[in-house]
C-alpha positions in Angstrom: 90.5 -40.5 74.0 88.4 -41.7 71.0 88.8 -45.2 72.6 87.1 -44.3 76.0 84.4 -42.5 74.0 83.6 -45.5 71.9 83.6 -47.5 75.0 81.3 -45.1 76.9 78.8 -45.0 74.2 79.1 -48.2 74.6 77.8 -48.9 77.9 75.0 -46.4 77.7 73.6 -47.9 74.4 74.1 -51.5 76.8 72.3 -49.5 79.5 69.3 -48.3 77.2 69.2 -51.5 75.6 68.9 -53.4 79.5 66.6 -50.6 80.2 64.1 -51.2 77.7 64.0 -54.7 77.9 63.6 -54.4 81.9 60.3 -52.4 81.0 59.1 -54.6 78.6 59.4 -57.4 80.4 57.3 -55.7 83.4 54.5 -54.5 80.8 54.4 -57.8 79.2 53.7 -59.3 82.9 51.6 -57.0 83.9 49.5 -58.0 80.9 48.8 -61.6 81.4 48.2 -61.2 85.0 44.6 -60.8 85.7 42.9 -59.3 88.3 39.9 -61.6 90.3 36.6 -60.3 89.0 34.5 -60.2 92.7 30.7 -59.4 91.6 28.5 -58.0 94.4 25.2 -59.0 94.3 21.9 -57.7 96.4 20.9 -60.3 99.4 18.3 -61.8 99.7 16.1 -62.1 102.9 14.4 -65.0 104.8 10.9 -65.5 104.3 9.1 -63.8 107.8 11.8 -62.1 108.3 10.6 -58.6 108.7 13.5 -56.1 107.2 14.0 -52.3 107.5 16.5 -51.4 105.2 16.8 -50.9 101.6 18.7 -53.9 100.3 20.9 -51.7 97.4 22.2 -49.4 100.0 23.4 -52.1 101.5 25.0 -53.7 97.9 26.6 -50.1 97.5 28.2 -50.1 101.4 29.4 -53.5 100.6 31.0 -53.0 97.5 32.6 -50.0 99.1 34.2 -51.3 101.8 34.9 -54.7 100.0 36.7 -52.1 97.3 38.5 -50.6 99.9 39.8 -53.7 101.3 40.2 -56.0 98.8 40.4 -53.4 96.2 44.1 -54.1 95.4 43.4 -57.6 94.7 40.3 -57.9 93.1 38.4 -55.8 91.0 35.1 -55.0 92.9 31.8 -54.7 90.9 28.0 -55.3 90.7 28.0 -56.7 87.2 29.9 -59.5 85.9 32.4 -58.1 83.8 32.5 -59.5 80.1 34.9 -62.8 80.0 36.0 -62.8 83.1 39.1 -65.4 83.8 38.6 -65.4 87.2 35.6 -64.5 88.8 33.9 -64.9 92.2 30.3 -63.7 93.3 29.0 -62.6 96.8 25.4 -63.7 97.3 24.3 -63.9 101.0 20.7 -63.9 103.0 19.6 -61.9 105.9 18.6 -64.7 108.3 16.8 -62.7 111.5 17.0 -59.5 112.5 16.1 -58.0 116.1 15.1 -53.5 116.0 16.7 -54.0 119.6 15.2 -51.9 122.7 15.4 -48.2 122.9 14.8 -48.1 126.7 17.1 -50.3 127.3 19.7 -48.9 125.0 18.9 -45.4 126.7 18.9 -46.4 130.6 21.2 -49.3 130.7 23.7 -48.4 127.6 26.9 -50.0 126.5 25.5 -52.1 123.9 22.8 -53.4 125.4 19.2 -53.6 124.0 21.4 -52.5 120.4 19.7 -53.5 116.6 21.3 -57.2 115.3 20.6 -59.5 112.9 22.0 -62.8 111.5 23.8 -63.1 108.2 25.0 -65.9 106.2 26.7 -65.0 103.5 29.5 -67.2 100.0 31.4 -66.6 97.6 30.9 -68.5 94.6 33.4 -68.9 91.8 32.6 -68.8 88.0 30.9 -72.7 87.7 28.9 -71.9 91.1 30.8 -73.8 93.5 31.2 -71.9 96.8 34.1 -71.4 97.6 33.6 -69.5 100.7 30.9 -69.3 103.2 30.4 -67.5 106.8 27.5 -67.2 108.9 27.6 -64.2 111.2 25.5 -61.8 113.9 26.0 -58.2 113.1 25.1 -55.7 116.1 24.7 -51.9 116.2 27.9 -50.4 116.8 27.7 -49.4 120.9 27.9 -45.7 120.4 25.6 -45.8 117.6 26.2 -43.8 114.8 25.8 -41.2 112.1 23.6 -43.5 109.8 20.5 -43.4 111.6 18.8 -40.4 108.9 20.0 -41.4 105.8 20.2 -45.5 105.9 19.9 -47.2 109.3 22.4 -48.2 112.3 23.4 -51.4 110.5 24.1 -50.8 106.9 28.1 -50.0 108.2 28.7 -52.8 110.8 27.0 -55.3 107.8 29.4 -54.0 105.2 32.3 -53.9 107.4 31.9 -57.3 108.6 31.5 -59.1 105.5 34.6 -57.2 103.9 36.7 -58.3 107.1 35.9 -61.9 106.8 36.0 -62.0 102.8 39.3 -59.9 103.0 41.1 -62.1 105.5 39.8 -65.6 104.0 41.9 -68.1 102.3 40.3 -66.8 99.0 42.6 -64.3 98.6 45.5 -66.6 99.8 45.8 -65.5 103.7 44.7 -67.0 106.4 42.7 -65.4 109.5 44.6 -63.9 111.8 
């Protein structure tokens, strides 16, 4: 009987000992991987190109949705952090933009005569190479929305869009669908 206890204690100490090193191992990984810094900053607009919105409520619906999607891959911000290993930085220009036609929107509906404008938009990595870069239209959504009071039709579809095409981009090792 004192044999079988000896062996059990054993195994357990074996299992603790297995146990232990199984977490340490996973902590010790988990410290040398780091995440991609991705720094959000303010665009910029075209010269004549007339604007409505506030440019930061913009940064912040970007960096919200980009958090949201990306979020689990990259560590989404609006300063570079301090020594970053990897880092990447969102910079883009507002290239046009078109208030749409209320009439039309009114009488004819279904996304006609909606709010658009014209977008290009990179990511740049750490020694300014861009390492990314997308030019896109972004259009009122066709049922309009909530955002008309508080920040305009187009501050949603803007930050959507870029998180989409920054989300599903070869940057962060996919490929589009």
């Amino acid at each position: 009987m004192n044999r079988l206890r000896g062996k059990l204690r054993l195994l357990v100490a074996l299992l603790a000992l297995a146990s232990a090193g199984y977490v340490f191992a996973g902590q010790a990984s988990g410290q040398t991987e780091e995440k991609l810094a991705l720094v959000v900053h303010e665009f910029t607009v075209a010269s004549g190109v007339q604007w409505p919105y506030d440019l930061k409520q913009l940064q912040m619906a970007t960096l919200a949705e980009l958090k949201a999607k990306c979020g689990t891959r990259a560590e989404v911000v609006t300063e570079t952090p301090e020594n970053p290993t990897k880092l990447l930085m969102l910079e883009g220009e507002i290239l046009s933009w078109n208030a749409g036609n209320r009439a039309t929107r009114i009488m004819i509906g279904l996304g006609a005569g909606r709010e658009s404008a014209k977008i290009h938009f990179y990511l740049n990595d750490a020694s300014g190479k861009k390492v990314f870069e997308h030019t896109d239209t972004i259009r009122q959504s066709v049922w309009g929305g909530g955002y008309t009071p508080s920040v305009g039709e187009l501050v949603q579809p803007f930050a959507n869009k870029i998180a989409n095409r920054i989300s599903e981009s070869k940057v962060f090792g996919k490929t589009k669908p």
